[in-house]
KEKE-3310 file (N, C-alpha, C; in steps of 0.2 Angstrom, whole numbers, plus 5000, padded with zeros to 4 digits):
npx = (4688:4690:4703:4714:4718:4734:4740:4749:4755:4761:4766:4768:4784:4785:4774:4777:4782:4793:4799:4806:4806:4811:4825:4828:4836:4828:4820:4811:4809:4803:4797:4785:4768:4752:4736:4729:4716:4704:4698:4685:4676:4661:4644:4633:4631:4623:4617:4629:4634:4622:4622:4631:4627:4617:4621:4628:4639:4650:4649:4651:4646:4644:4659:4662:4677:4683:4696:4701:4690:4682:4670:4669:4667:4668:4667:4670:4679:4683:4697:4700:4698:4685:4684:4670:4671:4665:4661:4667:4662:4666:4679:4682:4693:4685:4675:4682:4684:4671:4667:4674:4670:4656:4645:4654:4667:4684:4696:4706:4719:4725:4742:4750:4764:4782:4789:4788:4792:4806:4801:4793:4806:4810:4802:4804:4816:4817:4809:4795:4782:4776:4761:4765:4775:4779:4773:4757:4743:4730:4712:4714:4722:4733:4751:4751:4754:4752:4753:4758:4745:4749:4759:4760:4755:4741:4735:4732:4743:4746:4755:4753:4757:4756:4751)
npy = (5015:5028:5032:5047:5058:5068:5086:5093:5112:5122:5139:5155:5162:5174:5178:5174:5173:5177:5169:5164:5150:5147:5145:5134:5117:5108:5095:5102:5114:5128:5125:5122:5128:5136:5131:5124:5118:5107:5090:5081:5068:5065:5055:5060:5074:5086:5087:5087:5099:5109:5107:5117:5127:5130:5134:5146:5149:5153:5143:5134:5130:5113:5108:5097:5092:5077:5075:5070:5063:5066:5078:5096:5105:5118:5126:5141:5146:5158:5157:5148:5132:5120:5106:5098:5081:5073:5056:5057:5047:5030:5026:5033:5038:5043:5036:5023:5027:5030:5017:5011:5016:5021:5032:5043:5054:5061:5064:5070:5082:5099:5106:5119:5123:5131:5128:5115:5104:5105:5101:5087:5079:5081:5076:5063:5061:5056:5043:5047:5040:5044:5047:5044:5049:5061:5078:5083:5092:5099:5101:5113:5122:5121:5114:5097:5085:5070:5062:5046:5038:5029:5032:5045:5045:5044:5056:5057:5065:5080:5091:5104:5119:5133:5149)
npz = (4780:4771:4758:4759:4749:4743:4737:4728:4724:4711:4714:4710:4711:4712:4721:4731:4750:4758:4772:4789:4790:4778:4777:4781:4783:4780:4765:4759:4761:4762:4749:4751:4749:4753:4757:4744:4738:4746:4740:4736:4735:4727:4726:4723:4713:4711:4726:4734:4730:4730:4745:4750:4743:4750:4762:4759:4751:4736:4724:4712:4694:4685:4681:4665:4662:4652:4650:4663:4669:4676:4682:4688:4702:4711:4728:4733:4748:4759:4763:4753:4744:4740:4732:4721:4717:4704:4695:4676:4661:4656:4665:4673:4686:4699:4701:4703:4714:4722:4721:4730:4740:4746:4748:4746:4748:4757:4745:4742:4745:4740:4738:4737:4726:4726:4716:4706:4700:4706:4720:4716:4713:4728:4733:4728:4733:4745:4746:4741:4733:4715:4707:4692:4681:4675:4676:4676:4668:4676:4685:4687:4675:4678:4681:4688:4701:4709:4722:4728:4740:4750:4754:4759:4772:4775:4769:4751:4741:4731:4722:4715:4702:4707:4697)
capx = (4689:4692:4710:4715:4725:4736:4741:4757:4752:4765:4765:4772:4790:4787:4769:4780:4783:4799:4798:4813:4808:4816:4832:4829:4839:4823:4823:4802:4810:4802:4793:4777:4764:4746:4731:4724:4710:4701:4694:4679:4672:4653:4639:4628:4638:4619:4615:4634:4631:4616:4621:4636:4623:4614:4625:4628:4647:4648:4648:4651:4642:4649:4661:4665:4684:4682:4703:4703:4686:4677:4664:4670:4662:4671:4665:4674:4678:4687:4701:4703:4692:4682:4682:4669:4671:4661:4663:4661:4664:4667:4685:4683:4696:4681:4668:4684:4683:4666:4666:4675:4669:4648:4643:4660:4673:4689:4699:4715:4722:4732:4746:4755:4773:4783:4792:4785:4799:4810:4797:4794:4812:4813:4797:4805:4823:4813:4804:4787:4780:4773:4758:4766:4784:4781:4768:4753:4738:4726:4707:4715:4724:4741:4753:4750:4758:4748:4759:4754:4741:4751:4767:4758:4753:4735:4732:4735:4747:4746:4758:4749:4759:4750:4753)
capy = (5022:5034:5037:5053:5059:5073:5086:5099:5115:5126:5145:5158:5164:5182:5179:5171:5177:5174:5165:5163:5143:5145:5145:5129:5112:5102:5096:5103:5121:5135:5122:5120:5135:5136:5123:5128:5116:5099:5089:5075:5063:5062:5051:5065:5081:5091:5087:5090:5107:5113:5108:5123:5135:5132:5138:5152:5149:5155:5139:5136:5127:5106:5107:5089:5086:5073:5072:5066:5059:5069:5084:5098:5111:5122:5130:5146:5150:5165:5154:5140:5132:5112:5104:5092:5077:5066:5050:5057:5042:5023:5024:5040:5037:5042:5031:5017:5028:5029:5009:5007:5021:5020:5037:5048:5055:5066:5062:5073:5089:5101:5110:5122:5123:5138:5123:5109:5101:5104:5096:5081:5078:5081:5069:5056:5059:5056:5039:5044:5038:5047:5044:5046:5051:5068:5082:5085:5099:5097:5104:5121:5121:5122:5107:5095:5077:5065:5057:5038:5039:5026:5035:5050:5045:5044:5057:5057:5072:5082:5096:5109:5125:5138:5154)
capz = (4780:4764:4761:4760:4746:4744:4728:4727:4717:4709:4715:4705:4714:4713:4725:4738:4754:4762:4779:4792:4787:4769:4779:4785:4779:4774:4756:4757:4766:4756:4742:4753:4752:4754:4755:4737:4740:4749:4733:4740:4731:4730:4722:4720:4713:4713:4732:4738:4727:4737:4752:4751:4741:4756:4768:4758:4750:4731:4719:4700:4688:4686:4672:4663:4662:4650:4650:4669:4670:4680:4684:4696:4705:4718:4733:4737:4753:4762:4762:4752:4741:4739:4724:4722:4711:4701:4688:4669:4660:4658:4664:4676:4693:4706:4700:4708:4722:4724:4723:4739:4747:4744:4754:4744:4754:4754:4739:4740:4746:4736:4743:4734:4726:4721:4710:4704:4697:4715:4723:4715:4715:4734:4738:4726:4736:4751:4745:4743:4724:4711:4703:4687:4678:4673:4679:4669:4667:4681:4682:4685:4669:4681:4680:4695:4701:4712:4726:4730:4746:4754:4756:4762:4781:4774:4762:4742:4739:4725:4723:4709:4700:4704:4694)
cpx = (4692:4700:4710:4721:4727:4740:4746:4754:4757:4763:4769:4778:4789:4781:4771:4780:4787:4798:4806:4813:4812:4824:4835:4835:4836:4823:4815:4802:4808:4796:4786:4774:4759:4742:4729:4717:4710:4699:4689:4676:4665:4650:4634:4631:4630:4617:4622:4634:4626:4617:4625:4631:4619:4616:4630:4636:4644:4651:4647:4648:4648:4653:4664:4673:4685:4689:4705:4697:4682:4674:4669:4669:4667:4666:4672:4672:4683:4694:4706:4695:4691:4680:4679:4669:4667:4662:4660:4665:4665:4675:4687:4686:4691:4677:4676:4682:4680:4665:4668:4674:4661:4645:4650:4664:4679:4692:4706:4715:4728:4734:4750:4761:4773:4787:4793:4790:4805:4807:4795:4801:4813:4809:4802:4813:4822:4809:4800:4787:4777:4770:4758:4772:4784:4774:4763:4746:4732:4721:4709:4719:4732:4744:4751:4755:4755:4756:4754:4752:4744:4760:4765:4754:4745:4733:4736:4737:4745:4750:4754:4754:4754:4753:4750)
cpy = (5024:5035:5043:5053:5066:5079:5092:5104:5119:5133:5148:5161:5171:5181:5175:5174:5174:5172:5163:5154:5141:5144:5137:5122:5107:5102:5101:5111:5123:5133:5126:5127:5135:5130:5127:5125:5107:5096:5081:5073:5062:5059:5052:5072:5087:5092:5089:5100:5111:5114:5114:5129:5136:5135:5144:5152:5149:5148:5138:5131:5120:5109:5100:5091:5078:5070:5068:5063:5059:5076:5084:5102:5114:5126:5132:5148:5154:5163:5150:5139:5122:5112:5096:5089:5073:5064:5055:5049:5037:5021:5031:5035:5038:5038:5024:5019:5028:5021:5006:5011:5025:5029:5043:5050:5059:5060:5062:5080:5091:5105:5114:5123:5129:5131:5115:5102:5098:5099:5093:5078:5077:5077:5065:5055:5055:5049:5037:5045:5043:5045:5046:5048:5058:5071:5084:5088:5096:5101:5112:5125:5123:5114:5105:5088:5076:5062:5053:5043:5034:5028:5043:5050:5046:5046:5057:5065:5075:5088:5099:5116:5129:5145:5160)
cpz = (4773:4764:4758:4754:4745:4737:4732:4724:4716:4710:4712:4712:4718:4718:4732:4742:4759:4769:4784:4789:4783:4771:4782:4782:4776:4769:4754:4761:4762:4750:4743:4752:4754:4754:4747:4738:4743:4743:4737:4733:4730:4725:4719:4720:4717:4721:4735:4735:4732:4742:4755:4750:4749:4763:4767:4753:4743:4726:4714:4698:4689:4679:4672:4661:4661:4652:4658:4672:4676:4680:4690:4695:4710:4719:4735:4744:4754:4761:4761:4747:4742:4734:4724:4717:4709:4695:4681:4665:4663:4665:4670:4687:4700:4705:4705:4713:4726:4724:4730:4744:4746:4743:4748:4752:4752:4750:4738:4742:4742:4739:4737:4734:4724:4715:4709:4702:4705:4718:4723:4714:4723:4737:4736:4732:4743:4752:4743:4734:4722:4710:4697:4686:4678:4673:4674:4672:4672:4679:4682:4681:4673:4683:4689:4695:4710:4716:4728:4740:4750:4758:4760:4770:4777:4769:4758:4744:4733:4724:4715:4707:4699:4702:4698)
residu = (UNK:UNK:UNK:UNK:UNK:UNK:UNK:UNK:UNK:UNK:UNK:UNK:UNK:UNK:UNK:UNK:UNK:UNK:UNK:UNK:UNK:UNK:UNK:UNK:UNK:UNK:UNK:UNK:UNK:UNK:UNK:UNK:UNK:UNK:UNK:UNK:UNK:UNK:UNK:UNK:UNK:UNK:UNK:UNK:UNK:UNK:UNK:UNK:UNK:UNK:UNK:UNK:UNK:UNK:UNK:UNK:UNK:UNK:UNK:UNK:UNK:UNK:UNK:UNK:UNK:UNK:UNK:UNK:UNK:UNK:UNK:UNK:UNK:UNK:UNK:UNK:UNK:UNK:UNK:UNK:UNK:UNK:UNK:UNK:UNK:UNK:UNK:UNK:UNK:UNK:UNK:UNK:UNK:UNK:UNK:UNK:UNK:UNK:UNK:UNK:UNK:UNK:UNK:UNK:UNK:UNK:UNK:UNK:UNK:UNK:UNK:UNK:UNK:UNK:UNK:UNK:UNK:UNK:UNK:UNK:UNK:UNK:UNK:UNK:UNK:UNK:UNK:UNK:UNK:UNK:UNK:UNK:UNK:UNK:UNK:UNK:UNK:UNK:UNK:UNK:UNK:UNK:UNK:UNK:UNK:UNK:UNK:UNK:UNK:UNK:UNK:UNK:UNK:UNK:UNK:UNK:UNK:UNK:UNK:UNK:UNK:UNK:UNK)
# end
């Protein structure tokens, strides 16, 4: 089975909306926000494309992200979005994924932060790794940071700053 990874997203402060939770003593009180999106891996981006046009969901054109080595497409839904991905290039991160997982598969979940920086701070206090030192530009041109799929109960994290 496919692991699961999971992304952080930064939300901007002032689109917050206070909660009795933020009062809590968790180091992750107040960070966590939203799902932003599920992001899937596929082998075929046009056929995983279709198969949402077909059931009606408004879908974008593939754009290449040479800088992380992949094609992606979102499906918007009412809720939340899915981003599919595919290998561009020699050296592109899904093409491993698609190695050990033929058929594609979820890849990662992004969860929104109001503060990307707190949050990577409060995972690392916490144990769980990063994939990476310092937070860098994701396909939604908002900083992002990868948490190891092995410290995340299944999925790969990813917290993302969304504006």
């Amino acid at each position: 089975m496919a692991s699961i990874r999971s992304v952080l997203a930064l939300k901007s402060p002032a689109k917050l909306a206070l909660s009795a939770r933020s009062m809590s003593s968790h180091p992750l009180a107040g960070l966590l926000g939203k799902l932003n999106h599920v992001a899937i891996a596929t082998p075929d981006l046009k056929k995983s494309s279709d198969f949402y046009k077909n059931l009606g969901a408004k879908v974008s054109e593939a754009v290449p992200q040479p800088e992380h080595g992949v094609y992606t497409v979102f499906v918007e839904l009412p809720n939340s979005k899915i981003e599919l991905l595919h290998p561009f290039g020699e050296k592109s991160p899904i093409q491993a994924f698609l190695n050990k997982n033929k058929d594609g598969g979820m890849h990662h979940i992004c969860i929104e932060v109001r503060d990307i920086q707190e949050a990577v701070s409060a995972v690392r206090s916490k144990g769980i790794r990063t994939l990476g030192e310092k937070t860098k530009i994701g396909a939604h041109g908002k900083h992002v940071m990868f948490l190891h799929p092995k410290d995340c109960s299944a999925p790969k994290a990813i917290f993302q700053l969304k504006l």
